[in-house]
Each structure stands twice: as C-alpha cells, then as structure tokens.
N, C-alpha and C positions, 0 to 999 in steps of 0.2 A: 328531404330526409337525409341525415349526413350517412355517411356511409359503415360500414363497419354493423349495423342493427342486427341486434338476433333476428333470422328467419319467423323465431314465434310472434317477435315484435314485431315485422314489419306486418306479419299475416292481421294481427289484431288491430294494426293502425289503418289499415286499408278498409277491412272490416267496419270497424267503426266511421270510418270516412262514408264507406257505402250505405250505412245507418242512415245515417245524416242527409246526404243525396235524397234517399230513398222516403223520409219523414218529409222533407221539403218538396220534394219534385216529384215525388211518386215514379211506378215501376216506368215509366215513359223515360222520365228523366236519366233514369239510372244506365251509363255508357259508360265504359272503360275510364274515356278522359274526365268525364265528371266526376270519379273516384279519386284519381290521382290527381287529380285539378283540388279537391277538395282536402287529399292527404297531404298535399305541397310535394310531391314526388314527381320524380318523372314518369312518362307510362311505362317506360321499361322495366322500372319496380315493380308493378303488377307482375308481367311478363317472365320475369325471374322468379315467379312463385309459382306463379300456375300457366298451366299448357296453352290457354285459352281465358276468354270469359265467360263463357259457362264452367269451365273449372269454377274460375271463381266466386261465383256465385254459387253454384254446388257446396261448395267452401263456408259461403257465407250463411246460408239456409242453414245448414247442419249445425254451424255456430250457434245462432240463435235460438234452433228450434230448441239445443239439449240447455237454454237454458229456462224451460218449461221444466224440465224437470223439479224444481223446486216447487212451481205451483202444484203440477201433479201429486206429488209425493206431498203438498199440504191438503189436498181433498182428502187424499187417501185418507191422512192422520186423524181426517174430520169426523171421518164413522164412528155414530152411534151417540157423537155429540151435536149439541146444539140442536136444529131445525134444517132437516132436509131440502127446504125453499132455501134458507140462509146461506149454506153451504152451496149448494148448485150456484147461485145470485154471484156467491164471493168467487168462484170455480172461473166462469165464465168472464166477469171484471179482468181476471188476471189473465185468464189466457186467451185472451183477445185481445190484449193492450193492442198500443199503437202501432210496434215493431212487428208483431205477428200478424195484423192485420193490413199492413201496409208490404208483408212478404208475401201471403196469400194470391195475389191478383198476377204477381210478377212470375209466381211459380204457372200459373194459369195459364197465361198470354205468351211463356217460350218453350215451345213444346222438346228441343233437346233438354234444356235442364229439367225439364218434368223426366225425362227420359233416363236422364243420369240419374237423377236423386232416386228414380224408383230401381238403376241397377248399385246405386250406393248402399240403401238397405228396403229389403221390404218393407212391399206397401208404402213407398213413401214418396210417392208423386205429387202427395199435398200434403208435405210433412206436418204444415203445423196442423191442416186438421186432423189428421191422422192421430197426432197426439192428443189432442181434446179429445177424438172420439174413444181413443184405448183409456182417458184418465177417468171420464165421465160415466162410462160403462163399466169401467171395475169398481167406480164409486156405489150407482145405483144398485149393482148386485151383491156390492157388501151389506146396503142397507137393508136389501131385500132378507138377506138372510139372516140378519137381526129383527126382524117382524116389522122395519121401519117404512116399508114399503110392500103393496098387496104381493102374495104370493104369486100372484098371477099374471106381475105385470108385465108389460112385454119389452125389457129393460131393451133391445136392439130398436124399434122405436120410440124410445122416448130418450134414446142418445140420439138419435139423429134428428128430434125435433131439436133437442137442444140446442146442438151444436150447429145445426144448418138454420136455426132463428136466433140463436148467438153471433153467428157470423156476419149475417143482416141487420143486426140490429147494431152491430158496431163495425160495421161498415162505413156507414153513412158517415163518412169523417167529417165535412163540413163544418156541420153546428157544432161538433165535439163530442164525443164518447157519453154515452145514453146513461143518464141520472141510476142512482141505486134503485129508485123505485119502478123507472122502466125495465129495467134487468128484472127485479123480482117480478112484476108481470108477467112476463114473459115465461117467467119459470113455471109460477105458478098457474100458467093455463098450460102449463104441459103434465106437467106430475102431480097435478090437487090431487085427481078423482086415484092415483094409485097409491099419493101418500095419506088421503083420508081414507080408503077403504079400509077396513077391520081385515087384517089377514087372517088365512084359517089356524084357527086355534086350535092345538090337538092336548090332550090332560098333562097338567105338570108331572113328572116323573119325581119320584122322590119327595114332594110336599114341595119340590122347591120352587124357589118364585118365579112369573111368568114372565116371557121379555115385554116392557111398553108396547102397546100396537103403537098405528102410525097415528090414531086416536089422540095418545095420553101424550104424543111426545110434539104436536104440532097444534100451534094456540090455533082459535078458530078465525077465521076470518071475521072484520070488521064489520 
C-alpha cells in the first residue's frame, strides 16, 4: 500500500481484503497476516489503525452489518405489497448472502469480539442476526396490522423460526446458497397457517372498504 492513503482508505482496503480471506478461508482462516498478506501491506498497517485485532474486526462486523440496512429498509418498503411468503423468501436470500453468513460463525467462535460488539452497541453480540431478527419482526407486525396476517399471531416466534431456519438453511455453504424454492419452503411452513387465517374482522367504520384479509391477498397453494 504506498504510503500517504487516507485512514478511511486504508480502513476499507483492509476491510475488503478481510472479506475475501474470510469467503475463501472461512473465520479459521481469517488472522491478521492473512489480511494484510491479502491487502499487500505490511501488518503494521493494520496496527496503525486499530489497537488490536479484535478491534479490527469489531471494525469490520459493524462495516458490513450497516450494510444490511438497505435490505432492511427494502422489507420494510415491502408492506402491504405483493405476498407475505414472497417478501419473507426475498428478506431472508438478502440477508443472509454470503458475507453475513460467513461473519456469523466468526462472531461465535471469539468470545472478546462477541464481547466488544455487544459493548459497541446493544444487543449486538450477533450483529448480523440481531439485524434480521429487528428487520423481520417490524416487517411481520406491520403486516399484522394491515390484516395481512392473523391478529393473533405470535410475531416473536415466527421471527425466530425465520431467522434461526434462515440461518441454517444458508449456512450449509458447500453446495451453494439454497434455490428460491427452498427459501420459500421454509417460509411457508412457518407463516401459512398465520398468513391464511382470516383475522378478526370488526364492522367497517364509515361504509368504508375493508383491508384484504390474508385470504384475498395470498394465491392458494398448489
């Protein structure tokens, strides 16, 4: 790395180098030298950024995680459109790519950066599920409240089935990341029976028109 780089730059170059490491070699692999081995730096570059390497991977978790935010904030956007299976299906594909499933295991297996990240911000020992589980659950209660799901359903597990049978089913890195139609499986043996039940219906107010139950708004199964 010649010399003279913005600190922002080198933090992203490193970054990205630890990406890379980390898709090839898995969190085993991922060591200081195999960062800057891969960045073409010396390790003192690291070193000059952050205090340690758990810094830096502190560093690098938080990098990634906040770029979930774009898939979050397109769940979000998703209420009230389309099909509640479809959404959840697309939700889960995104945020469990490769990068955040290949940072899951690393945050697991070293219990100070589990330790930093959760005094970096709450609740965030497993940041990225942490994230799926906060996107997933303000999704399913927005729907609820649209009538797109039963009024009764118990939106705290059926994010954790999600997200903890989303995180296994794209785990299994091997073969390769789980076809659209294993995802929607998945989905829908967790939320059929709350997105087919008829929520309680109370009298329109005013004449005005009723919301779709989860009936009118989800085709039937095959």
């Amino acid at each position: 790395m010649p010399t003279g780089v913005h600190i922002r730059d080198a933090r992203q170059h490193l970054f990205d180098a630890a990406e890379r490491v980390l898709l090839r070699e898995g969190a085993n692999g991922l060591t200081s030298r195999a960062v800057t081995d891969e960045a073409g730096c010396a390790k003192g570059v690291l070193h000059r950024h952050f205090s340690d390497f758990d810094a830096f991977l502190v560093g690098l978790v938080l990098d990634r995680a906040a770029r979930l935010e774009g898939e979050s904030a397109a769940l979000a956007g998703s209420v009230g459109t389309g099909t509640v299976t479809d959404n959840l299906s697309d939700a889960l594909t995104a945020l469990f790519g490769p990068v955040p499933v290949a940072i899951i295991p690393l945050i697991t297996f070293r219990d100070e950066l589990r330790a930093r990240l959760r005094a970096a911000t709450p609740g965030g020992g497993i940041a990225i599920l942490a994230q799926a589980t906060t996107a997933i659950s303000a999704y399913l209660a927005a729907e609820r409240d649209l009538g797109r799901i039963a009024a009764d359903a118990d939106i705290d597990s059926l994010t954790l089935s999600l997200v903890g049978g989303g995180h296994l089913l794209f785990a299994d890195r091997e073969p390769g990341p789980p076809d659209t139609e294993a995802v929607g499986r998945l989905v829908t043996a967790v939320v059929a029976d709350a997105v087919r039940r008829r929520p309680a219906q109370g009298p329109s107010c005013g004449g005005g028109r009723r919301r779709p139950t989860a009936l009118e708004t989800e085709p039937p199964s095959p």
